[in-house]
Legacy VTK file of the C-alpha trace (Angstrom):
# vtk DataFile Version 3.0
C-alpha trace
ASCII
DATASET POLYDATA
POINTS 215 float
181.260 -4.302 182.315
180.906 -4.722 178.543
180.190 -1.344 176.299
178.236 -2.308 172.818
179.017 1.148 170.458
178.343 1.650 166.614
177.029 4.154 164.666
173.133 4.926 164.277
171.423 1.845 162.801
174.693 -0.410 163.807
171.927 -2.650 165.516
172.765 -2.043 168.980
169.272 -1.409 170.821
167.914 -3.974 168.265
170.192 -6.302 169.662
169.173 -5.215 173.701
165.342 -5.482 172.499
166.198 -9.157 171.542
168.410 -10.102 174.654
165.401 -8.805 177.083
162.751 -10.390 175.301
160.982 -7.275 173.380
161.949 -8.834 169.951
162.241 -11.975 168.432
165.142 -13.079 166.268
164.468 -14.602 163.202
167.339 -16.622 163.872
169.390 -17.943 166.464
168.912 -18.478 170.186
169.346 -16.301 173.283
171.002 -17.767 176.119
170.711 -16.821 179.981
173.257 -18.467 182.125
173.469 -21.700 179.745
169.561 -21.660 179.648
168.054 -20.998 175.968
165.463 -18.472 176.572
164.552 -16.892 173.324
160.812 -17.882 173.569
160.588 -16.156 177.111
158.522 -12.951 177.916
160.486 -9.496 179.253
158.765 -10.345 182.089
159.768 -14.212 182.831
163.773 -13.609 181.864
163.378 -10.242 184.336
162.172 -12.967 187.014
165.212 -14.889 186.193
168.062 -11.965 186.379
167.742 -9.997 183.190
167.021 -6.047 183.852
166.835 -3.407 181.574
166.737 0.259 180.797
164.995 2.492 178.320
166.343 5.134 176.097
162.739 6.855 177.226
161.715 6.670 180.653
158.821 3.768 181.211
158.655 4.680 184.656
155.133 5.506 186.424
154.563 9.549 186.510
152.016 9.782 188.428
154.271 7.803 191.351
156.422 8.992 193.266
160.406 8.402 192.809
160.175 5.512 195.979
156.734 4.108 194.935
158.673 3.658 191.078
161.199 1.429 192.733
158.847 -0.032 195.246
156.942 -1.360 192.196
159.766 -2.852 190.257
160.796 -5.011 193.391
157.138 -6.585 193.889
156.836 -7.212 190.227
159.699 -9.782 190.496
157.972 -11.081 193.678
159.336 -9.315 197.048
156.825 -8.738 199.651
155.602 -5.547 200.346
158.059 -4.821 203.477
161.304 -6.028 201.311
160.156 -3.404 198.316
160.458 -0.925 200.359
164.045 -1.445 201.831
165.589 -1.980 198.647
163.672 1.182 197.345
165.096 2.666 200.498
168.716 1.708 200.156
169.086 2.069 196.240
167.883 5.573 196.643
170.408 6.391 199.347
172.978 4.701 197.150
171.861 7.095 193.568
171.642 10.143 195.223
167.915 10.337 195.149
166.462 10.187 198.266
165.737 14.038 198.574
163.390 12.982 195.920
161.631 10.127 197.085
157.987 11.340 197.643
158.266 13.348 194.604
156.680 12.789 191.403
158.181 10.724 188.350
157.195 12.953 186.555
158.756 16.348 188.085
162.371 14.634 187.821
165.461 16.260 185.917
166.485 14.187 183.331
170.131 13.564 185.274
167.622 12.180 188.260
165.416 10.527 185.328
168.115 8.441 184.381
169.257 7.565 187.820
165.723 6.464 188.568
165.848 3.988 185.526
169.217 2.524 187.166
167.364 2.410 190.872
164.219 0.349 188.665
166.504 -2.315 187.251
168.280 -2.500 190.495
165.065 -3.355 192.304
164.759 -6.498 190.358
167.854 -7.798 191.909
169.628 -8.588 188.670
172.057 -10.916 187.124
172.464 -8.906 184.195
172.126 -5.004 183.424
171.461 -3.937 180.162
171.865 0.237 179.814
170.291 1.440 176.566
171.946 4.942 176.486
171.507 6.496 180.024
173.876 9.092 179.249
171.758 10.544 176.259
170.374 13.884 176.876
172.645 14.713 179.962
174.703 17.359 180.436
178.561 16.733 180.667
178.432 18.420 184.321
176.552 14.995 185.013
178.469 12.282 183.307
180.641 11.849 186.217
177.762 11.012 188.643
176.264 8.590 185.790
179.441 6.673 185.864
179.408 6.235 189.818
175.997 4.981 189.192
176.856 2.614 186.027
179.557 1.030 188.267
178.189 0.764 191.605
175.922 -1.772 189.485
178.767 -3.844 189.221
180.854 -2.955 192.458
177.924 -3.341 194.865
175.262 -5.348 192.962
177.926 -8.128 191.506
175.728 -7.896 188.299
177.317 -7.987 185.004
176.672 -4.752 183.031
176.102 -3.774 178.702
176.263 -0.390 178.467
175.452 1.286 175.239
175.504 4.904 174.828
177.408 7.498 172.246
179.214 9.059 174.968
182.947 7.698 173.926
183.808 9.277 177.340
181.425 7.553 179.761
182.020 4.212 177.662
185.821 4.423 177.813
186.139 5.239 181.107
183.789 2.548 183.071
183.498 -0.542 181.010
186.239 -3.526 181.021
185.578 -4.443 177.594
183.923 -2.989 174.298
182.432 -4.177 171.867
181.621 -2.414 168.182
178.819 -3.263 166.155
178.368 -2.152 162.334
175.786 -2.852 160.339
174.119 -5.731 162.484
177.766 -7.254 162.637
180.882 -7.145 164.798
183.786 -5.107 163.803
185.889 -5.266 166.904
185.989 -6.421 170.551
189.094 -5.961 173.035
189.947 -3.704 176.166
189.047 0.413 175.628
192.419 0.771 174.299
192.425 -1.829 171.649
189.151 -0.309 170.450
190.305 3.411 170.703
193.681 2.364 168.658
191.646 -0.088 166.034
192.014 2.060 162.810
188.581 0.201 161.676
186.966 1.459 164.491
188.137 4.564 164.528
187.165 5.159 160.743
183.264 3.599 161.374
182.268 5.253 164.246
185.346 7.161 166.487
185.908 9.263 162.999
188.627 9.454 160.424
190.213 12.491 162.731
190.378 9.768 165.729
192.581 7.317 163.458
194.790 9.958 162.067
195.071 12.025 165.702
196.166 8.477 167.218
198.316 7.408 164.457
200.488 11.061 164.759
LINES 1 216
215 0 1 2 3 4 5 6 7 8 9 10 11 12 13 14 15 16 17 18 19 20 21 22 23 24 25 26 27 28 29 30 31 32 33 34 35 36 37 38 39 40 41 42 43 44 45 46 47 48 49 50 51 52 53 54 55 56 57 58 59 60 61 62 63 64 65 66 67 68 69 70 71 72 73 74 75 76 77 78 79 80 81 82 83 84 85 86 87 88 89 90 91 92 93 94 95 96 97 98 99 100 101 102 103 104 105 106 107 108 109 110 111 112 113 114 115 116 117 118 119 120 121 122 123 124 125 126 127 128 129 130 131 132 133 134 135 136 137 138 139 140 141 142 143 144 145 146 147 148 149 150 151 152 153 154 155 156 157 158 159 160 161 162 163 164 165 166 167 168 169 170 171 172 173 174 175 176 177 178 179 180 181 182 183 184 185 186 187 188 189 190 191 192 193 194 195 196 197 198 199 200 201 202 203 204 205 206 207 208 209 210 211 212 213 214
């Protein structure tokens, strides 16, 4: 579980448009599993283990909650009768199956989010990348987020980037962090090294973080 943070226009959802395929570098390659696929669609690299979420929901309003995940699992080519168990179980698993028949659309952003997670899951990933699914929620909610963020990991085995601005969610679930500035790495290391880095903490934790650790 790897957390990518910076400060607005670090070049962190850049960077997850590039890895899933929605935009090109100008240079460089990206790599999936040893296999250079920077000239493959969202679609192909999705077929070979690389899910995403959106900061905005792209999921299908007008379906329901279980026809949203049903969809995601036959666009990566399970039949119609395998859809729906993994719609089924990943439901169960997020807390959303009160909501199944309802509406996209008609979802609380807390079960909005979730619903992005249950998407990606569909696909049967290698690799998760979460643009910001904590953005908008309520603290009240963070707790259930995280559950879902690592169940991703803990019962999927699929490696996990999770970018958000929510220092708590970040800190909490992910093994390692990474900090972007300005389209460039500042640090990497365990939540602790990054909490205690004084660069870190002046570029994006804030000058009070540095000087309330360094007391």
């Amino acid at each position: 579980m790897v957390g990518l943070i910076g400060p607005n226009g670090a070049g962190k959802s850049t960077l997850v448009n590039v890895l899933s395929g929605f935009d090109r570098p100008s240079a460089g390659t990206v790599e999936l599993e040893g296999r250079d696929v920077t000239r493959w669609s969202p679609s192909r690299r999705g077929r070979h283990g690389l899910a995403r979420t959106f900061q905005h929901s792209h999921a299908f309003r007008s379906l329901s909650v279980q026809e949203n995940v049903e969809v995601a699992a036959l666009g990566v080519g399970a039949v119609a009768r395998e859809a729906r168990k993994r719609a089924t179980e990943l439901l169960e698993m997020l807390g959303l199956t009160a909501h199944a028949e309802a509406r996209a659309d008609t979802l609380a952003q807390g079960d909005e989010r979730r619903l992005g997670v249950a998407r990606a899951l569909a696909t049967n990933p290698r690799f998760v990348l979460l643009d910001e699914p904590a953005a908008g929620l309520p603290e009240a909610e963070i707790p259930e987020l995280a559950d879902a963020v690592r169940s991703v990991r803990d019962e999927h085995d699929a490696g996990v980037l999770l970018i958000d601005h929510n220092m708590a969610l970040v800190m909490d679930v992910c093994d390692r962090i990474q900090v972007l500035d300005h389209g460039a790495t500042l640090a990497e290391g365990t939540p602790r090294e990054s909490r205690t880095n004084i660069d870190v903490g002046a570029a994006y934790l804030g000058e009070s973080a540095v000087h309330e650790e360094g007391a």
